[in-house]
DOLUM-687113 format. One line per 5 residues: number of its first residue (from 0); for each residue y, z, x of N, C-alpha, C, O. Coordinates in steps of 0.2 Angstrom, whole numbers, always signed. Layout:
// residues N
NUM	Y Z X Y Z X Y Z X Y Z X; ...;
This chain:
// residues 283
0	+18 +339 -102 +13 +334 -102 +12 +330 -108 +11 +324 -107; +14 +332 -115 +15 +328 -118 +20 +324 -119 +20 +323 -125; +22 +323 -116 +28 +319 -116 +25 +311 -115 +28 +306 -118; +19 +312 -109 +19 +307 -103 +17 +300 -106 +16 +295 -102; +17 +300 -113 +16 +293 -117 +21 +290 -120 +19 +285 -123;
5	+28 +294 -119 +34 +291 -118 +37 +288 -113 +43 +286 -113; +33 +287 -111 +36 +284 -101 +37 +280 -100 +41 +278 -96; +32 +276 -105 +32 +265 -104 +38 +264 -107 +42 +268 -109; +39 +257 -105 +45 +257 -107 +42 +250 -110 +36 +248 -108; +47 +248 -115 +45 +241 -122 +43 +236 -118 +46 +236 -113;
10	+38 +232 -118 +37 +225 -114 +39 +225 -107 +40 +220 -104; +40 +232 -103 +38 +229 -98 +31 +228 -94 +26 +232 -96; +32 +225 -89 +27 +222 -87 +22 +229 -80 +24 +234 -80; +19 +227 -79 +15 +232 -75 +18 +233 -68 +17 +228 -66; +21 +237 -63 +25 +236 -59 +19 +235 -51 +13 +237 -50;
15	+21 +232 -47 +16 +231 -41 +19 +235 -36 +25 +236 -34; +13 +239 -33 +13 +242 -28 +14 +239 -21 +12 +234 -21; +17 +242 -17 +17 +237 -10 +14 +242 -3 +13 +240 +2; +14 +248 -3 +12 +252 +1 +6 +258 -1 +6 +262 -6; +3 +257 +4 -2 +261 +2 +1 +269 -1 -2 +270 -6;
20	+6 +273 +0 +6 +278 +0 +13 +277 -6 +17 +272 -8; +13 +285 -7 +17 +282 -15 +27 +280 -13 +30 +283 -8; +29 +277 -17 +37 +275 -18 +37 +269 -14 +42 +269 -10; +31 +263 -13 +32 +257 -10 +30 +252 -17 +25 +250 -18; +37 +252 -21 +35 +249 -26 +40 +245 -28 +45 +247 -25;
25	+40 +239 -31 +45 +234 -33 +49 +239 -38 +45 +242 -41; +54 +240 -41 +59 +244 -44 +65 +240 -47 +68 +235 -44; +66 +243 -52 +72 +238 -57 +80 +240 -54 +82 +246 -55; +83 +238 -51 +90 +238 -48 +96 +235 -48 +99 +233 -43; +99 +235 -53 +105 +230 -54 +108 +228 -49 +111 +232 -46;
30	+108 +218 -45 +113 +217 -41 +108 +217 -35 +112 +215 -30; +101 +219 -33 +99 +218 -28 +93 +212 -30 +92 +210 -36; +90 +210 -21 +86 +208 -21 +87 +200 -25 +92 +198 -27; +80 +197 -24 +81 +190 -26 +80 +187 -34 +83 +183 -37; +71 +194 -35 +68 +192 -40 +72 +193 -46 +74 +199 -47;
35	+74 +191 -50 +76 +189 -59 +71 +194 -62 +65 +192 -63; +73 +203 -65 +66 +205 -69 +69 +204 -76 +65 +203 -81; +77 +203 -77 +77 +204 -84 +82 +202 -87 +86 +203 -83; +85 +200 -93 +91 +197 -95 +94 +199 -100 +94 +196 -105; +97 +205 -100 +103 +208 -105 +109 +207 -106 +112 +203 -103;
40	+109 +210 -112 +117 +211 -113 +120 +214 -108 +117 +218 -103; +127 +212 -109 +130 +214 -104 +135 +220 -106 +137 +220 -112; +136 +226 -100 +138 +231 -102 +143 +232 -96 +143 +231 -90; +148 +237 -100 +154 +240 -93 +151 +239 -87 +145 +239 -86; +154 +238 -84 +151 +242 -77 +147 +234 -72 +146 +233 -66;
45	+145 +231 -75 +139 +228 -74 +145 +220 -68 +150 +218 -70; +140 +219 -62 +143 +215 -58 +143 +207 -64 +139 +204 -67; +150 +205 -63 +151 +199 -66 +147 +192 -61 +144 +189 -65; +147 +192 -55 +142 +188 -52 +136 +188 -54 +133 +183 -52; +132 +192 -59 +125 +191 -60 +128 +188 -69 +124 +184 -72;
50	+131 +190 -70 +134 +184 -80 +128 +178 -79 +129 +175 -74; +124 +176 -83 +118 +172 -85 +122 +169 -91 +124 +171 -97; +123 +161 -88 +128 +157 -91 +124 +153 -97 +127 +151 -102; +117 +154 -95 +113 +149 -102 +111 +155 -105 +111 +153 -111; +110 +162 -105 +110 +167 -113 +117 +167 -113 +118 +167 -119;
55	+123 +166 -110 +126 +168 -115 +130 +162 -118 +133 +163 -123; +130 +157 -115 +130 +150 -120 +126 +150 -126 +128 +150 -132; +120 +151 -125 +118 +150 -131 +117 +156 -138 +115 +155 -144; +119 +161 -134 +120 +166 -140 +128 +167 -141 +130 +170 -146; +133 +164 -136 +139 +167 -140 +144 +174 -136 +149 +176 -137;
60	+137 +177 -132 +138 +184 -132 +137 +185 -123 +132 +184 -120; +142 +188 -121 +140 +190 -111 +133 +193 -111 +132 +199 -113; +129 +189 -108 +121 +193 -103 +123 +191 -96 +127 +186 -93; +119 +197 -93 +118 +198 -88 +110 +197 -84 +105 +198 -87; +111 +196 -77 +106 +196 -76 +104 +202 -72 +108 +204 -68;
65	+96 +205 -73 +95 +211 -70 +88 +210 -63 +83 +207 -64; +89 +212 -55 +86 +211 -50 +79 +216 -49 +80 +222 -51; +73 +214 -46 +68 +218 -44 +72 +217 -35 +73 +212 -31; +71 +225 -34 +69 +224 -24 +64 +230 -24 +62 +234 -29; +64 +230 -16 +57 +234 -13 +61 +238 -10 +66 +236 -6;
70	+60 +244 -13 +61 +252 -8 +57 +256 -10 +54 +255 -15; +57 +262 -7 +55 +269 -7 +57 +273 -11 +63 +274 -8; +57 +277 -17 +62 +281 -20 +61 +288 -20 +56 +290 -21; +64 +291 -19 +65 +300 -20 +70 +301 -25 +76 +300 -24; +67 +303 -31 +71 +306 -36 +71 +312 -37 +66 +315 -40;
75	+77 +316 -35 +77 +323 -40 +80 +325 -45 +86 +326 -45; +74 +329 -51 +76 +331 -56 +81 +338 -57 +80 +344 -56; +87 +336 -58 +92 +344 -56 +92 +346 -65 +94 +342 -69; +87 +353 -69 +87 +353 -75 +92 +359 -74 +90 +363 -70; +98 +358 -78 +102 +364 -80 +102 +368 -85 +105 +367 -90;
80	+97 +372 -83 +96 +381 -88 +99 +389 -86 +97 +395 -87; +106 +384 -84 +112 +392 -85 +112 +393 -92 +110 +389 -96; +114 +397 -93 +115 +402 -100 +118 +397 -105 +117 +396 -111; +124 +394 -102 +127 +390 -108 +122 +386 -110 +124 +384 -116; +117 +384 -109 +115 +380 -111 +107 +382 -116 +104 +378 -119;
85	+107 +387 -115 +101 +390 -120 +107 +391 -127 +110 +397 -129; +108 +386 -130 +113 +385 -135 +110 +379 -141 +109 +374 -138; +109 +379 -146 +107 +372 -152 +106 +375 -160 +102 +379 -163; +111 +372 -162 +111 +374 -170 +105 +369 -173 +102 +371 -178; +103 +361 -171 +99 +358 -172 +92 +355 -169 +92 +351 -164;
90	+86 +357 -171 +79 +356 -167 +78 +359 -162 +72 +360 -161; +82 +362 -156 +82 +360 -152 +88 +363 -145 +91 +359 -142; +89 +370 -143 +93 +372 -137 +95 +366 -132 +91 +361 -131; +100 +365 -129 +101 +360 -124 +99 +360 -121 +99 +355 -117; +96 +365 -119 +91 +367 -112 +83 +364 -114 +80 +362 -109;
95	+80 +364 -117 +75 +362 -117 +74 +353 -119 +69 +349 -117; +82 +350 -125 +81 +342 -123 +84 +342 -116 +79 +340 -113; +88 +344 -112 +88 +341 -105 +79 +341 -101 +76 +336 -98; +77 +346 -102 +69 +346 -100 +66 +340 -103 +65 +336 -98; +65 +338 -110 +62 +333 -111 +65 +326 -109 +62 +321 -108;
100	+71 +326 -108 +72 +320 -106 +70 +320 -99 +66 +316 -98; +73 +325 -92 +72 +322 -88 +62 +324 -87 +60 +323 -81; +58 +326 -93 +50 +326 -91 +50 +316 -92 +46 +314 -88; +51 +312 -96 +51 +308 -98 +53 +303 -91 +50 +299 -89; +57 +305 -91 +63 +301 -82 +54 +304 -78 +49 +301 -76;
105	+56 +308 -77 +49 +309 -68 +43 +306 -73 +39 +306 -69; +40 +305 -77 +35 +301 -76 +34 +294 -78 +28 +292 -79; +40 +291 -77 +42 +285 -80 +42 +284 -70 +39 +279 -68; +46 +289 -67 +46 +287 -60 +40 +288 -56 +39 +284 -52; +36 +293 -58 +30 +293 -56 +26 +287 -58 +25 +283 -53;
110	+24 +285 -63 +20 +280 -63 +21 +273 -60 +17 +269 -60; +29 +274 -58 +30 +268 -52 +30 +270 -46 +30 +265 -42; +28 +276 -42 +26 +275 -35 +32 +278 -35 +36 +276 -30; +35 +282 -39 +41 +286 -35 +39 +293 -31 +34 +295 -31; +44 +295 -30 +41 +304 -26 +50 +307 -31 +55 +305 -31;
115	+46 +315 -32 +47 +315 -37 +50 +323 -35 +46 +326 -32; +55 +325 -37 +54 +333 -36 +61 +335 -41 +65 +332 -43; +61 +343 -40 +65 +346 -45 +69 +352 -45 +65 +357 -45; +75 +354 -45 +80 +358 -45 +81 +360 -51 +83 +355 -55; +79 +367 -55 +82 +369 -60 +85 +374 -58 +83 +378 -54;
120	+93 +374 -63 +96 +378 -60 +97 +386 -66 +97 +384 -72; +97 +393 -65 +98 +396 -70 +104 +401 -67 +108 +399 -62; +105 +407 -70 +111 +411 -67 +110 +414 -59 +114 +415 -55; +104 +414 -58 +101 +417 -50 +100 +410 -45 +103 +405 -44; +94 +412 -40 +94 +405 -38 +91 +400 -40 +86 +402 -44;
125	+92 +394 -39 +90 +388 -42 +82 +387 -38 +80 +388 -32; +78 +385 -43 +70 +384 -42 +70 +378 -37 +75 +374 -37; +66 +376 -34 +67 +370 -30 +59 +366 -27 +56 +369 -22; +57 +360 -30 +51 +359 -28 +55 +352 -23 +60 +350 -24; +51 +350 -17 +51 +344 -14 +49 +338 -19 +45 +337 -23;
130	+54 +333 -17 +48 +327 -21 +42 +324 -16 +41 +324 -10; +37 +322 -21 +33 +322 -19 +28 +316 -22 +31 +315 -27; +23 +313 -22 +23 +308 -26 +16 +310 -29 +14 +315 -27; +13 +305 -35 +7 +304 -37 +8 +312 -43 +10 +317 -43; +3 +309 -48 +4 +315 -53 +1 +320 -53 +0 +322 -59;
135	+1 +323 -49 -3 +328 -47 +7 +332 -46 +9 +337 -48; +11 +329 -43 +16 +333 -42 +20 +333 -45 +25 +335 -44; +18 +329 -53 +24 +327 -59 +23 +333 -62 +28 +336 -65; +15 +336 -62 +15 +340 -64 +17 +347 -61 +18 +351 -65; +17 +348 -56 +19 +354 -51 +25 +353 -56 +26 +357 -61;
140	+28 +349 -55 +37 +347 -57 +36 +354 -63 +38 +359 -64; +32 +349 -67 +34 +351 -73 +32 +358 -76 +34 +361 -81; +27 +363 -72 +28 +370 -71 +33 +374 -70 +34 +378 -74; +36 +373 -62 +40 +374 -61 +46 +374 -67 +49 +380 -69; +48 +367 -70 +50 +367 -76 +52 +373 -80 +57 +376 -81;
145	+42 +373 -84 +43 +378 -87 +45 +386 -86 +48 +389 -90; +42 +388 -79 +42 +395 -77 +49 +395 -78 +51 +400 -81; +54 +391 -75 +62 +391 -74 +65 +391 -81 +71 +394 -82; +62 +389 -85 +66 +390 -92 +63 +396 -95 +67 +400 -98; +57 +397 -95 +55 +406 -97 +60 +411 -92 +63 +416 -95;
150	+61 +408 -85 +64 +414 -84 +73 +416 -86 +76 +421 -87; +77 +409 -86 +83 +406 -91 +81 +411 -98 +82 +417 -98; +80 +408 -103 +78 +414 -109 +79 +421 -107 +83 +425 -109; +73 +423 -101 +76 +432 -101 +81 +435 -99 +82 +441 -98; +86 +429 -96 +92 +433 -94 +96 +427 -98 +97 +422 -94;
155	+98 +428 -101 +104 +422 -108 +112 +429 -106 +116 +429 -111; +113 +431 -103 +118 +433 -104 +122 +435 -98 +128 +438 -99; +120 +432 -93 +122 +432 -88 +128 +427 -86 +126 +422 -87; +136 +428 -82 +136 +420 -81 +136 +413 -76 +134 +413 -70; +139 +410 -79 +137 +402 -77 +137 +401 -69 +143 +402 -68;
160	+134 +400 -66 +136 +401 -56 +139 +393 -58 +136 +390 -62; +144 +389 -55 +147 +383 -56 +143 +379 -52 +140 +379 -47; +143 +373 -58 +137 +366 -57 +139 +361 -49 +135 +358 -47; +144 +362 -47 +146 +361 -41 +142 +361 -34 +142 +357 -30; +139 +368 -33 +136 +371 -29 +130 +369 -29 +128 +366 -24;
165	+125 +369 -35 +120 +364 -37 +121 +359 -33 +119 +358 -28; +124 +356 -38 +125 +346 -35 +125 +346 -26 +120 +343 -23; +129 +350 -22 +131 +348 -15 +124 +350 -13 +120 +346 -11; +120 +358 -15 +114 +357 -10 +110 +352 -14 +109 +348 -9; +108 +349 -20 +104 +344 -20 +105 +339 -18 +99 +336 -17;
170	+109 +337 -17 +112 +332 -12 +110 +330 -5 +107 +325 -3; +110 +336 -3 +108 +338 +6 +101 +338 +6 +99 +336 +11; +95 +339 -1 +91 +340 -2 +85 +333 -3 +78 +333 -3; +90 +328 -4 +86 +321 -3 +89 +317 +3 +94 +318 +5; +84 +312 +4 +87 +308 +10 +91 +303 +7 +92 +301 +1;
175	+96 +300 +12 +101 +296 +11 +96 +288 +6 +91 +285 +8; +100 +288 +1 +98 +282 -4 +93 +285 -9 +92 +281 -13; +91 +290 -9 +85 +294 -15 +94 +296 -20 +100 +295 -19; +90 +298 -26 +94 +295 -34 +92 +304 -38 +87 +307 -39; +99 +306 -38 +99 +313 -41 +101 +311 -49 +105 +307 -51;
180	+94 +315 -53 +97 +314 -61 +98 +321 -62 +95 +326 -60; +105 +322 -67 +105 +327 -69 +107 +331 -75 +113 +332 -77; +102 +331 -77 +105 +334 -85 +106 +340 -86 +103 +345 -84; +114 +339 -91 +118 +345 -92 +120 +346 -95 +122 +341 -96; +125 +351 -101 +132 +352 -104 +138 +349 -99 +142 +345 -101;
185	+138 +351 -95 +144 +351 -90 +148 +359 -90 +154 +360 -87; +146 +362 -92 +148 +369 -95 +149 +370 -86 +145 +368 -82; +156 +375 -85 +156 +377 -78 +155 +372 -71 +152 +373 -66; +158 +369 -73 +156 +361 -68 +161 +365 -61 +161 +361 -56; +164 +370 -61 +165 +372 -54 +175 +370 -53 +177 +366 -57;
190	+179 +373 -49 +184 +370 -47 +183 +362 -42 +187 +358 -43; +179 +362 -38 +177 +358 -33 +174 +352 -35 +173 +348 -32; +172 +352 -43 +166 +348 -46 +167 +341 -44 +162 +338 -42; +173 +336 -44 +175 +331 -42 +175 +328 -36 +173 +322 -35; +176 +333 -31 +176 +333 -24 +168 +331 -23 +166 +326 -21;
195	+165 +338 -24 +158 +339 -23 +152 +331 -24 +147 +329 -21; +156 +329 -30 +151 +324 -36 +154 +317 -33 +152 +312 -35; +157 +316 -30 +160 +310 -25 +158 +309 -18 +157 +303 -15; +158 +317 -15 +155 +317 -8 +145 +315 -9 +143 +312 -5; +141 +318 -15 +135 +318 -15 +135 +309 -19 +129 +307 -18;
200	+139 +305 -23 +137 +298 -20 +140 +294 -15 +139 +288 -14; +143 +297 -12 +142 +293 -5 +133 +293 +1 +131 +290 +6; +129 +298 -5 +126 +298 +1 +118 +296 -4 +113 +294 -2; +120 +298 -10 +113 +296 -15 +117 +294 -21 +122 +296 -22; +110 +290 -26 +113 +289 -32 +114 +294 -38 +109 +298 -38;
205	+118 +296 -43 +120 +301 -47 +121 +299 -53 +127 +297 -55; +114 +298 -58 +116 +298 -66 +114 +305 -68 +110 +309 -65; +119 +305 -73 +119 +312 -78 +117 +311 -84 +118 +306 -86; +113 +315 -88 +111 +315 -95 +114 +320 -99 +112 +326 -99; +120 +317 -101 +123 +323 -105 +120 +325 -111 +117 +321 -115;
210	+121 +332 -112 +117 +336 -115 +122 +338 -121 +126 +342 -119; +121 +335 -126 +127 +339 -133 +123 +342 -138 +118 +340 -141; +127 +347 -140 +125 +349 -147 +127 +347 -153 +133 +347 -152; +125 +345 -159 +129 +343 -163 +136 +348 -165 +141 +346 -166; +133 +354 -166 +138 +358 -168 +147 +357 -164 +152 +358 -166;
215	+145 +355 -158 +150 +353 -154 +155 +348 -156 +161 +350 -156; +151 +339 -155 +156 +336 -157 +156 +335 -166 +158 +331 -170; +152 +339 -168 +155 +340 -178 +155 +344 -180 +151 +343 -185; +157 +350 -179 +156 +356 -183 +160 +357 -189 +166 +355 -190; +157 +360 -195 +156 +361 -200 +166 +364 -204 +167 +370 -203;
220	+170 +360 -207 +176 +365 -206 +175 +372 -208 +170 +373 -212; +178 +376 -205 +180 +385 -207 +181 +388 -201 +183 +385 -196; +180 +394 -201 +181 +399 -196 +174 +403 -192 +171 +406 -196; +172 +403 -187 +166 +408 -183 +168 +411 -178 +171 +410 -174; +164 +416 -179 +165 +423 -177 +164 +422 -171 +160 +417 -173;
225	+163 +421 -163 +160 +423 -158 +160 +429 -155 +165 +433 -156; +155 +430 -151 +153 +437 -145 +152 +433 -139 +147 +430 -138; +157 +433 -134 +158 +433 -126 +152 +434 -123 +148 +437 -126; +149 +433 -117 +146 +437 -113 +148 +440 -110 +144 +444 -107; +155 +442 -110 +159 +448 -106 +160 +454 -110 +163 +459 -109;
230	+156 +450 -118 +158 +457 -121 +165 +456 -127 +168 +459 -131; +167 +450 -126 +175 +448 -130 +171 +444 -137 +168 +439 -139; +176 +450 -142 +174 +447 -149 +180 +442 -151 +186 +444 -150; +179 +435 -154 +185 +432 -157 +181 +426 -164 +176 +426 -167; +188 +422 -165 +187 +419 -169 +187 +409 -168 +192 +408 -165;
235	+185 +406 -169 +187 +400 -168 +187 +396 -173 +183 +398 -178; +190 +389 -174 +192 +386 -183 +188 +379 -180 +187 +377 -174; +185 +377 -185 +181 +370 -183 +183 +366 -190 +184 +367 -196; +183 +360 -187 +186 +354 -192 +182 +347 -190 +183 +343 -185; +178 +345 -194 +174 +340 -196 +180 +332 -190 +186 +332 -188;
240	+177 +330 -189 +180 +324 -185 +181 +325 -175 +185 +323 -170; +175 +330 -174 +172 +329 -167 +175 +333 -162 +181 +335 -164; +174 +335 -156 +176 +338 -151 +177 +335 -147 +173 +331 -145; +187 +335 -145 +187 +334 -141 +187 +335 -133 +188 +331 -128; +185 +342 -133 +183 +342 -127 +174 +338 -125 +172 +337 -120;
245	+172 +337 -129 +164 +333 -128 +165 +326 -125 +162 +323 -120; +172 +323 -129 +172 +317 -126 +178 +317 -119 +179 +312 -116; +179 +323 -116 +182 +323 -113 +176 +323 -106 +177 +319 -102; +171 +328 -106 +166 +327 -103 +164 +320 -100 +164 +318 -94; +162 +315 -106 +159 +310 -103 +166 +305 -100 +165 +302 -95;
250	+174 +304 -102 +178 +301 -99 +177 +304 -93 +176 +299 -88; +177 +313 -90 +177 +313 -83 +173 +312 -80 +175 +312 -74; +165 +309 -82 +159 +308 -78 +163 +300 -77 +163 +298 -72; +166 +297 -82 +165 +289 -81 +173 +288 -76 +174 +284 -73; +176 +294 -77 +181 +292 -72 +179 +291 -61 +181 +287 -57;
255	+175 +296 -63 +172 +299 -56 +167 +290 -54 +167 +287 -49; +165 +289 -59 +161 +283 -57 +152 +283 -60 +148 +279 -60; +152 +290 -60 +143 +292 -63 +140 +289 -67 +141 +293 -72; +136 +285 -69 +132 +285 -72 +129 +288 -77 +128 +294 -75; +128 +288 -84 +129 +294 -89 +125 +290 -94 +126 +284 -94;
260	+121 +294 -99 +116 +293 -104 +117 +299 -105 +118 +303 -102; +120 +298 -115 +122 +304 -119 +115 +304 -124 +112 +300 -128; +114 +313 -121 +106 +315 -125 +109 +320 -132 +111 +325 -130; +109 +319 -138 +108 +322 -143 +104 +327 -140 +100 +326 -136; +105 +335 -144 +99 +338 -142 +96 +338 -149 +91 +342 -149;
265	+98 +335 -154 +94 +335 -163 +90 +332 -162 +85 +334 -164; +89 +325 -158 +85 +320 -157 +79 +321 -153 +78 +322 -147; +75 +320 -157 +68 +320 -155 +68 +316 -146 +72 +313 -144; +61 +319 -142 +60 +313 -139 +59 +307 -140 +62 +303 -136; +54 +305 -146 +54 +299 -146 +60 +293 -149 +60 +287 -148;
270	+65 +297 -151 +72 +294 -149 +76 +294 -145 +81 +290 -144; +74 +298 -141 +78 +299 -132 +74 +294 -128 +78 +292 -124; +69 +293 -128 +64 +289 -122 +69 +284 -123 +73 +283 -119; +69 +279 -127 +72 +270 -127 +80 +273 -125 +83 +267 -125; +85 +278 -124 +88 +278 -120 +90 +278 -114 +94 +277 -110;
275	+84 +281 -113 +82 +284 -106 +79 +276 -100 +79 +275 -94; +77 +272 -106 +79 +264 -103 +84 +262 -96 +84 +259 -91; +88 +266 -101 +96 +263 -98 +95 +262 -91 +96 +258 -87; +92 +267 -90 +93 +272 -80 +88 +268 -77 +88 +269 -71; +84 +266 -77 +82 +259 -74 +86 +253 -69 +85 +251 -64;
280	+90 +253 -77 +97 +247 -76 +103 +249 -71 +106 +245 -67; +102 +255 -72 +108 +258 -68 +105 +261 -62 +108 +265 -59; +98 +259 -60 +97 +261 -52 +98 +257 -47 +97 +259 -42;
């Protein structure tokens, strides 16, 4: 709950309701609709048809332009608290910045008239609320939440059931055009993970909040000892100039097509919220 005053986002404007009942609201969507909400810079991915000829004439620089339409929204919160991810050498386990980010995401969506609900996944079965609208069910969300992460904590050694399985029931679990966020390591993404994560946007939208540790992409050079969950003792060498498998992570989300906001877990919310922008842009 405290979160919920990271929600606003910078200058924008108050969003208009259009349906008595909640997710009939005007919503920011790259490429639809008529109305003009916003004029950025321009980024990967972004349709060249919307290029705004007078910002970037007069800065020099590609802007774009960004559309408001009217739909109904179901978003679900998918928070990944398998085992690998009860992990952080700074502030912070990656299981609980996934929690704050996506607490910040569902009440940024609630306060627009979205309906809201949530998938946490741990080593047993995955918690699962309905979306639902109006704040009364941000917060259900966000119980749920935390009961899911207390229960994550007492079993840290268990392992990883593959992120795969998750994703297809979540999938099935909203209606066609509702928007799955899902913040995660990527840790155990499954053999089918590709398959899986292609068939579920053909049928809803799918940004990821990737979840890193620093210790990952810069660890400290020498040597450390680890302990397996199987019980296997070893060693492994770390060298200052990043992990390659971290950036490997986010190439595979961008090869598949996903949508992706990379979350520091060292970084406070209040440094996460103004990235957390982005998915606006990207819905």
């Amino acid at each position: 709950m405290g979160l919920r005053h990271l929600a606003g986002r910078a200058g924008a404007a108050p969003v208009r309701r259009l349906a008595a009942r909640p997710g009939g609201v005007v919503t920011r969507r790259r490429g639809r609709g008529s109305e003009i909400d916003d004029v950025r810079l321009w980024a990967d991915g972004d349709d060249i048809r919307h290029i705004d000829r007078n910002a970037t004439a007069r800065t020099g620089t590609l802007h774009t332009r960004t559309f408001r339409d009217e739909r109904e929204r179901a978003i679900l919160l998918v928070a990944d608290f398998r085992p690998a991810m009860l992990f952080g050498t700074r502030r912070a386990f990656r299981s609980v910045a996934a929690a704050e980010a996506l607490a910040i995401v569902g009440w940024r969506a609630a306060s627009e008239g979205g309906r809201i609900g949530l998938m946490a996944l741990g080593a047993g079965e995955p918690v699962f609320v309905r979306p639902k609208g109006g704040e009364r069910a941000m917060a259900s969300v966000l119980g749920a939440m935390a009961r899911a992460h207390a229960d994550a904590l007492a079993a840290p050694d268990q392992p990883d059931p593959p992120l795969s399985q998750a994703i297809a029931t979540a999938a099935g679990a909203l209606p066609r055009g509702g928007h799955m966020v899902i913040a995660t390591g990527l840790d155990e993404p499954g053999l089918d993970f590709d398959e899986i994560l292609r068939a579920a946007e053909r049928r809803v939208a799918v940004t990821t909040l990737l979840v890193t540790d620093s210790f990952e992409r810069d660890a400290p050079r020498g040597a450390y000892a680890f302990l397996g969950r199987d019980g296997r003792r070893g060693w492994l060498s770390g060298a200052r100039g990043g992990d390659a498998h971290a950036d490997y992570r986010r190439a595979r989300l961008d090869g598949l097509g996903v949508g992706v906001i990379e979350i520091e877990a060292a970084a406070g919310p209040e440094k996460v919220a103004p990235l957390l922008e982005r998915f606006d842009a990207a819905r």
